[in-house]
TORKOL-4160 file (C-alpha; in steps of 0.2 Angstrom, whole numbers, padded with zeros to 4 digits, m for minus):
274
<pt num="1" X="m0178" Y="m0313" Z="0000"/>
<pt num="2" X="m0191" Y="m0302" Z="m0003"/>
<pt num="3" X="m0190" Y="m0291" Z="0013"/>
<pt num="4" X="m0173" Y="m0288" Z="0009"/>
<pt num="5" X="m0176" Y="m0284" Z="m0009"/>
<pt num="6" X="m0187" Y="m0268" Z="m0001"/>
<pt num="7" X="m0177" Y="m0263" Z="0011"/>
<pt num="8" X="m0161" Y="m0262" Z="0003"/>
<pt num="9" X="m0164" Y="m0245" Z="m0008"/>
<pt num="10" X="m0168" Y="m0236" Z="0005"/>
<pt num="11" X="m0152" Y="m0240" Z="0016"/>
<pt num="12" X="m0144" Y="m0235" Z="0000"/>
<pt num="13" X="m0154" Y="m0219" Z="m0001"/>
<pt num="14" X="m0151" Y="m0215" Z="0013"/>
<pt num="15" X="m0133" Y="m0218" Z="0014"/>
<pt num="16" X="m0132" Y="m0206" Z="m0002"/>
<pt num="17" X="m0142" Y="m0193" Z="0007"/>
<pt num="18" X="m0128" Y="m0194" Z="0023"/>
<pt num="19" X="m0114" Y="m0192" Z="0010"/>
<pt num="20" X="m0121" Y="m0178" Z="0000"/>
<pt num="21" X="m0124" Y="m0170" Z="0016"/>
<pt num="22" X="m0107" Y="m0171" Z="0022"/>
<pt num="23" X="m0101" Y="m0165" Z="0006"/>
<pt num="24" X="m0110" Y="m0151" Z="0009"/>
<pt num="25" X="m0106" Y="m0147" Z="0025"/>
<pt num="26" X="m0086" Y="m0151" Z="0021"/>
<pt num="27" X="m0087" Y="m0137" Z="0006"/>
<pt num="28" X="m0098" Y="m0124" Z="0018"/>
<pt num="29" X="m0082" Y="m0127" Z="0030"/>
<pt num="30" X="m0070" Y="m0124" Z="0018"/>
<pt num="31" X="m0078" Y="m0110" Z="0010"/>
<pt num="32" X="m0078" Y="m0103" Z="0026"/>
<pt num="33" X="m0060" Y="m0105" Z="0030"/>
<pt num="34" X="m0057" Y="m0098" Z="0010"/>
<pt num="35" X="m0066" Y="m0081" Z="0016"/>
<pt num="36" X="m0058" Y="m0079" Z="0034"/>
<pt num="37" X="m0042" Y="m0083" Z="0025"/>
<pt num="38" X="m0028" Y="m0067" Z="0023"/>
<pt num="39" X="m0026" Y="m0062" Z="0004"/>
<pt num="40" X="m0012" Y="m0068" Z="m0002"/>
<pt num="41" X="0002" Y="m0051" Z="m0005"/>
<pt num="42" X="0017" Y="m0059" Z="m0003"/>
<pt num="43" X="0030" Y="m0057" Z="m0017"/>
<pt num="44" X="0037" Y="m0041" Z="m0028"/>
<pt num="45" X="0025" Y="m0027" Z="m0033"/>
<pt num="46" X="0029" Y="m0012" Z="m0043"/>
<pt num="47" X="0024" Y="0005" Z="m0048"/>
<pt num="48" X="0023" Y="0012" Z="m0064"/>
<pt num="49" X="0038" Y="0020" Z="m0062"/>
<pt num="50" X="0051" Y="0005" Z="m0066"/>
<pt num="51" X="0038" Y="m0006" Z="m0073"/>
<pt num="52" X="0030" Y="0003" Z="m0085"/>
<pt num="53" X="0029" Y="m0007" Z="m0099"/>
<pt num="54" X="0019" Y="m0021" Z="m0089"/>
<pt num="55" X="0003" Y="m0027" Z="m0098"/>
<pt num="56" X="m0009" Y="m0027" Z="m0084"/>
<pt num="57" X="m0009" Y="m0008" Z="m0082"/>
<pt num="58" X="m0024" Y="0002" Z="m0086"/>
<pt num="59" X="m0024" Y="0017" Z="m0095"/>
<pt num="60" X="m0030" Y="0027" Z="m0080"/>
<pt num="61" X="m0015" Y="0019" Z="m0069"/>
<pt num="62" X="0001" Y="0022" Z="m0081"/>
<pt num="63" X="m0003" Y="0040" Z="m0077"/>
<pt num="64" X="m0003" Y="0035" Z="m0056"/>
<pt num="65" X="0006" Y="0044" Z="m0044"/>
<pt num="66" X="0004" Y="0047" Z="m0025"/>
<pt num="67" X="m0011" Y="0057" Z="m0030"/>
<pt num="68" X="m0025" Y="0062" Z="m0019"/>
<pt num="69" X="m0046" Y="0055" Z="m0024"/>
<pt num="70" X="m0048" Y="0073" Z="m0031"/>
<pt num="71" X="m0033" Y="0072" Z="m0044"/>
<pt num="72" X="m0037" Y="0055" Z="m0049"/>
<pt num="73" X="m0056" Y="0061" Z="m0053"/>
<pt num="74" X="m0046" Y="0077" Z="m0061"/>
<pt num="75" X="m0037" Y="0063" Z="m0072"/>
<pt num="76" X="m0053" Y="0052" Z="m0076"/>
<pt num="77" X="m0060" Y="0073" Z="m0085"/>
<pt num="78" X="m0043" Y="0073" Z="m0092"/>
<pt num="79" X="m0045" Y="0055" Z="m0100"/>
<pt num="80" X="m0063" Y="0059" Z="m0108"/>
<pt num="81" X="m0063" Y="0060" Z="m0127"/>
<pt num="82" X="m0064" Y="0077" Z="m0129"/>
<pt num="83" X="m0049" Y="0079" Z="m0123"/>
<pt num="84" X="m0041" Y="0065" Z="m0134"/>
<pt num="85" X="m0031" Y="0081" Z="m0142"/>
<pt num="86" X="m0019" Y="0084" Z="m0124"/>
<pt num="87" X="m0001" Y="0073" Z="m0126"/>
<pt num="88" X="0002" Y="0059" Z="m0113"/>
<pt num="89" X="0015" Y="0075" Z="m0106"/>
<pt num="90" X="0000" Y="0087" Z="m0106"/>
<pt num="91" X="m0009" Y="0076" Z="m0096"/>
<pt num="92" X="0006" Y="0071" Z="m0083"/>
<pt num="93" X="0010" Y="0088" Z="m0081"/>
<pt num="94" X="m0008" Y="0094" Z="m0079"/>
<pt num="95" X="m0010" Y="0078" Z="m0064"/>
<pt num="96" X="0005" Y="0085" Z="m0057"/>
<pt num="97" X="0002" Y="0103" Z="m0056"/>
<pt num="98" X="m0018" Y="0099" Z="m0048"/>
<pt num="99" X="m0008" Y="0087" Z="m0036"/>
<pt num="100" X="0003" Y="0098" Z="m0029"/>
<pt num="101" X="m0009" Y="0111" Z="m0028"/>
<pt num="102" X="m0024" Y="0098" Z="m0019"/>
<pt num="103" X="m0009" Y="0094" Z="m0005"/>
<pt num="104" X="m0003" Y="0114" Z="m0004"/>
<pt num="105" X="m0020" Y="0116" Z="0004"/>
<pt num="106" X="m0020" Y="0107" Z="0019"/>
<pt num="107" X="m0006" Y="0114" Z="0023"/>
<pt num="108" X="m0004" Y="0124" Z="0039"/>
<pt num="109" X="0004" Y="0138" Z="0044"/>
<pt num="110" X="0018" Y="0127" Z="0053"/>
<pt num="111" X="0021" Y="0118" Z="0036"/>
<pt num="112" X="0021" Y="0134" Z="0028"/>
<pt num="113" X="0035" Y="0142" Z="0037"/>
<pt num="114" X="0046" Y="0127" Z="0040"/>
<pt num="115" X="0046" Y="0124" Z="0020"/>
<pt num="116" X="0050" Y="0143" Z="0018"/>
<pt num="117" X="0067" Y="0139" Z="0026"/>
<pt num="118" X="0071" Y="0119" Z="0024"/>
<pt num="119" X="0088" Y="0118" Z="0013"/>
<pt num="120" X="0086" Y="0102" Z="0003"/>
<pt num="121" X="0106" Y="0100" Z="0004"/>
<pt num="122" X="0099" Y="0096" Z="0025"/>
<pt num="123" X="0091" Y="0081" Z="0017"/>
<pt num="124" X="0096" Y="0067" Z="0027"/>
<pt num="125" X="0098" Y="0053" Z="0015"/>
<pt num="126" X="0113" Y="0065" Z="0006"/>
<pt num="127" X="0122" Y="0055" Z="0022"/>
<pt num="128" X="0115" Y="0041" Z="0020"/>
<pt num="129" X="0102" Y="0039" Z="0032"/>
<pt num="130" X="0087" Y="0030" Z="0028"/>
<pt num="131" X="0071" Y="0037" Z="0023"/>
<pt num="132" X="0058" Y="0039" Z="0039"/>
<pt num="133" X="0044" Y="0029" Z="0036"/>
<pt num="134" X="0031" Y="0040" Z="0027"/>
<pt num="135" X="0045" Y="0042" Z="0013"/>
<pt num="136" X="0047" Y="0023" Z="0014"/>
<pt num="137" X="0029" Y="0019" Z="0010"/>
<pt num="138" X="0026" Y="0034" Z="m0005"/>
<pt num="139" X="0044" Y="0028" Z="m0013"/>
<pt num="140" X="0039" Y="0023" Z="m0030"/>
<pt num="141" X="0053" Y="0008" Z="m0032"/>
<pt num="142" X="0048" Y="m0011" Z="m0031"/>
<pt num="143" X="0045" Y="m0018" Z="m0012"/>
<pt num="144" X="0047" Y="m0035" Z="m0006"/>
<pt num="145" X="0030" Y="m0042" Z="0004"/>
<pt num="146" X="0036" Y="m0056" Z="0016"/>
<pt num="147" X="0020" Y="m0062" Z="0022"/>
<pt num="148" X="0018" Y="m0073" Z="0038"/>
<pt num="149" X="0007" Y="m0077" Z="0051"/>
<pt num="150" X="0015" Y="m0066" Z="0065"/>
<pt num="151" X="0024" Y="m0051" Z="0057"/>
<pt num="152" X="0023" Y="m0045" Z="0039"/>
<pt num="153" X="0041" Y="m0039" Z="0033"/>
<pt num="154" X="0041" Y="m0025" Z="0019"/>
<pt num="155" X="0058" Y="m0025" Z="0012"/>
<pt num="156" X="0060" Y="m0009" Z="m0003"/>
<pt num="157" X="0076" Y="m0003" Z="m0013"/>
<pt num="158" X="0090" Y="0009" Z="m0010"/>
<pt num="159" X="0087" Y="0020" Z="0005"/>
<pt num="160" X="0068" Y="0015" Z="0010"/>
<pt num="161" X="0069" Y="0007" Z="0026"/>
<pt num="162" X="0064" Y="m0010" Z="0030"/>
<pt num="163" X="0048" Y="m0011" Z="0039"/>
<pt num="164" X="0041" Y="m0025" Z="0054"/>
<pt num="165" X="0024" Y="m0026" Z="0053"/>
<pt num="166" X="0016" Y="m0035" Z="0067"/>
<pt num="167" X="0000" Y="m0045" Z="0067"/>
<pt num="168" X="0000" Y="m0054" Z="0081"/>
<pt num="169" X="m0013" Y="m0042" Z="0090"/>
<pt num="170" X="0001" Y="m0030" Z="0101"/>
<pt num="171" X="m0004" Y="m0014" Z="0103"/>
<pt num="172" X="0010" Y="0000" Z="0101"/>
<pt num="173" X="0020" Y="0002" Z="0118"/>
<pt num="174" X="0015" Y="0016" Z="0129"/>
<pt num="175" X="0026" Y="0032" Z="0129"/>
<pt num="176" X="0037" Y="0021" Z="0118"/>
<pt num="177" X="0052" Y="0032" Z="0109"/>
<pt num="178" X="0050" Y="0041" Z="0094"/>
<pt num="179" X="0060" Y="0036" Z="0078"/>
<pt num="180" X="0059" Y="0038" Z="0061"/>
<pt num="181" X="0051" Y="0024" Z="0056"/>
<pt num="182" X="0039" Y="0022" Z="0069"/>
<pt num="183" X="0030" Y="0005" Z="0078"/>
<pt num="184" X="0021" Y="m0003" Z="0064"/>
<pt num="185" X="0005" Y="m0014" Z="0069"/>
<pt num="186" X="m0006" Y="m0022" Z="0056"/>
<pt num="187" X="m0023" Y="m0035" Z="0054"/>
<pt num="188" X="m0034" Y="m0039" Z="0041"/>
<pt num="189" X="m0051" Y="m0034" Z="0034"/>
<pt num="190" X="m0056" Y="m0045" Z="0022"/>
<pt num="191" X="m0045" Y="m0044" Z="0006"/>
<pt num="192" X="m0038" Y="m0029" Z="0015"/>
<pt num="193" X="m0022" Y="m0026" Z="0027"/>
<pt num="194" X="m0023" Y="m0014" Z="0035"/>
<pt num="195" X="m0006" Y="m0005" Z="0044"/>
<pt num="196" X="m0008" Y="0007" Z="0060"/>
<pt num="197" X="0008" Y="0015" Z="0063"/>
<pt num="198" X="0013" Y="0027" Z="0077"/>
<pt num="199" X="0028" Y="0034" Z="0087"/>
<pt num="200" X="0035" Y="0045" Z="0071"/>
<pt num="201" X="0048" Y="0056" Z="0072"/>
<pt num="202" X="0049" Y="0072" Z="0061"/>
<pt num="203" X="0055" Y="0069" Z="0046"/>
<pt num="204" X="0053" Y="0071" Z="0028"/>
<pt num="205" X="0036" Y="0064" Z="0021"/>
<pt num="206" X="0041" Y="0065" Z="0004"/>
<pt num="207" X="0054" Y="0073" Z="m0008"/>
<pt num="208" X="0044" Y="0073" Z="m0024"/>
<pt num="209" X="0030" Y="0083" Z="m0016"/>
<pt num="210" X="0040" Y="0093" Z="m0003"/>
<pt num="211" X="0029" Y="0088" Z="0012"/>
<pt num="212" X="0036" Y="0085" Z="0030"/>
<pt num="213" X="0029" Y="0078" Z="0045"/>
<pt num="214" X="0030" Y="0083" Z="0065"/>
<pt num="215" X="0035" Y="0070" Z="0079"/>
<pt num="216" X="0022" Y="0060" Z="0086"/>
<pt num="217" X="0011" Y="0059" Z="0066"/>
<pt num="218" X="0006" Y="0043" Z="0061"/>
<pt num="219" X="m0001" Y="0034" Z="0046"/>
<pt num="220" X="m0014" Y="0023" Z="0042"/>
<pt num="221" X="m0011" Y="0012" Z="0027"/>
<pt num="222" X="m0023" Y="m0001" Z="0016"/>
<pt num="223" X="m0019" Y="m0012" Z="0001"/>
<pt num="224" X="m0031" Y="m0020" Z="m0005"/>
<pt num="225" X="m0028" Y="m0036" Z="m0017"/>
<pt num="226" X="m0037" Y="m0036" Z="m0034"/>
<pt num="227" X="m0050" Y="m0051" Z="m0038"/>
<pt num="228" X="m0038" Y="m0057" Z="m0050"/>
<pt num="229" X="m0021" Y="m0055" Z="m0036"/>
<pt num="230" X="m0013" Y="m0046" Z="m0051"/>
<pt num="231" X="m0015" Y="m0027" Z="m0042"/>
<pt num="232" X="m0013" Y="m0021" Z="m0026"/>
<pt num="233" X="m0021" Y="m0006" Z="m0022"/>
<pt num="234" X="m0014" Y="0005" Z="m0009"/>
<pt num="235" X="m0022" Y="0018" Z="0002"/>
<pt num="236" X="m0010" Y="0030" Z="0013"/>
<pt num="237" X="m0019" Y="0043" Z="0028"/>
<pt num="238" X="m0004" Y="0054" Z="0035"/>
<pt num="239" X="m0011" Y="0061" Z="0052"/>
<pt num="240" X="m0003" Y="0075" Z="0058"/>
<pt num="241" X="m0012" Y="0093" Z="0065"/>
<pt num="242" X="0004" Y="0100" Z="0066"/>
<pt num="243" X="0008" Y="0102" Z="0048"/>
<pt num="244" X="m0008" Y="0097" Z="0040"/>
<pt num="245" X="m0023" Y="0106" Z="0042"/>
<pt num="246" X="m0033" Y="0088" Z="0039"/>
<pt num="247" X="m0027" Y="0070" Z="0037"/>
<pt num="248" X="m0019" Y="0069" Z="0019"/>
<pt num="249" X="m0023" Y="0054" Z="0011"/>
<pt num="250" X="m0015" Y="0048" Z="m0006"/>
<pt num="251" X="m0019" Y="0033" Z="m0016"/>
<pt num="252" X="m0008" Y="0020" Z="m0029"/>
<pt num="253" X="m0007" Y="0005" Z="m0038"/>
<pt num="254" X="0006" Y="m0008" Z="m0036"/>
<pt num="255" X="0008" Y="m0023" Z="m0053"/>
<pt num="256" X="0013" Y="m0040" Z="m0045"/>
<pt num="257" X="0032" Y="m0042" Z="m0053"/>
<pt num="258" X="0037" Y="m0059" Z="m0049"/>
<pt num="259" X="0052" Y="m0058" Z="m0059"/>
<pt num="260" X="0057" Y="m0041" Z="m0052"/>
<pt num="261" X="0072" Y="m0044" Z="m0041"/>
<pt num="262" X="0076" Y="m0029" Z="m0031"/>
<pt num="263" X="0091" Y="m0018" Z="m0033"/>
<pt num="264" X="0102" Y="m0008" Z="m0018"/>
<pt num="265" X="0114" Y="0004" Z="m0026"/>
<pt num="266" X="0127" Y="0009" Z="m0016"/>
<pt num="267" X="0126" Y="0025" Z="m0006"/>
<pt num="268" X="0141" Y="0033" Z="m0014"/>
<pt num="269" X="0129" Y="0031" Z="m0032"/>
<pt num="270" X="0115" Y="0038" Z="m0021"/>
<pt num="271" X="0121" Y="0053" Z="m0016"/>
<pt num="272" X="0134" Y="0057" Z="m0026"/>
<pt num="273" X="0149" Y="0054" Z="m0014"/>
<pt num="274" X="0163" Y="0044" Z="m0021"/>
């Protein structure tokens, strides 16, 4: 009775130190499998262009745009109290101007001269063609992120063009044909996708900020999903020698919407033809 009386604490301590070590190995594993997880982007996010009024926005971001890391340090001056005095139109006029100007300068000479004689009436989307993929990807309406383990699907409004992303480790096809929204291939960096895409055709890059892009650019784009999941940051690199003197890289901030739903107007409304 008595050998039994000694011996069975320390089966039981050491039956308590085999499941705390189990424990501990099952939450390092699952830990593990948390960090090596994709971030979760999947759902409707939003510029501050139709969802202004959202409460997570930041000061600094209601005054977004597709802006380069110089105009959004020009903004954070603009934003300092001694200049409480400029109006929120001072200041979006102001971010605009230093935009536009920050792009103007990598331009080339090719970019020049073809702006010099572009007639916006030539705009392709006046006949209802859809935006190439650089347009796609700055246009500031809602987008839809379908998330899965293969391909990502980026769905947008009106004339954007829905995009395939896919993840499951292809490379882009050699000598494959040029198109205006391109081969799109994505992975992840840690809370970051990342999208390689290639085999562009010339097209305009972006209406708002007049810029155009040669056959055979590409892109690089990363969004990057807040601690919180609320904001997705994204990061766009236009590569293109031909009509930029440097790659141009421009910078937003996207609002998880869940209650957004998106809208296609009709091309007639678009354009203007009834």
């Amino acid at each position: 009775m008595s050998h039994r009386g000694i011996t069975r604490p320390k089966n039981n301590s050491m039956i308590k130190l085999l499941v705390i070590l189990t424990l501990g190995i099952l939450l390092s594993f699952r830990f593990a499998l948390g960090q090596d997880s994709p971030p979760n982007i999947g759902g409707v996010w939003s510029t501050t262009v139709t969802a202004i009024d959202h409460p997570n926005w930041s000061v600094e971001e209601l005054f977004a745009c597709n802006c380069t890391s110089e105009t959004y340090e020009y903004l954070d001056e603009l934003l300092m109290p001694e200049n409480d005095h400029l109006s929120a139109l001072e200041i979006e006029e102001a971010i605009s101007t230093h935009n536009r100007a920050a792009i103007r300068e990598l331009y080339t000479q090719e970019q020049i001269d073809y702006l010099a004689v572009f007639d916006h009436a030539d705009d392709p989307s006046i006949q209802c063609e859809l935006f190439g993929v650089f347009r796609t990807i700055l246009h500031n309406d809602p987008i839809l992120i379908e998330q899965s383990q293969d391909q990502i699907i980026i769905r947008p409004e009106d004339l954007a063009a829905d995009r395939i992303i896919y993840m499951d480790g292809r490379g882009h096809p050699e000598n494959g044909p040029l198109s205006a929204i391109g081969h799109s291939i994505g992975w992840y960096e840690g809370n970051t996708l990342v999208i390689e895409t290639a085999n562009i055709s010339a097209n305009i890059a972006e209406d708002a900020l007049n810029i155009h892009n040669a056959d055979n650019a590409r892109t690089i784009e990363r969004y990057t999903l807040s601690e919180d999941g609320t904001r997705l940051h994204g990061q766009f690199t236009l590569i293109d020698p031909i009509m930029f003197s440097e790659p141009l890289v421009l910078e937003r901030t996207r609002v998880f919407t869940p209650e957004v739903e998106l809208l296609d107007a009709p091309c007639e409304s678009i354009s203007g033809e009834m």
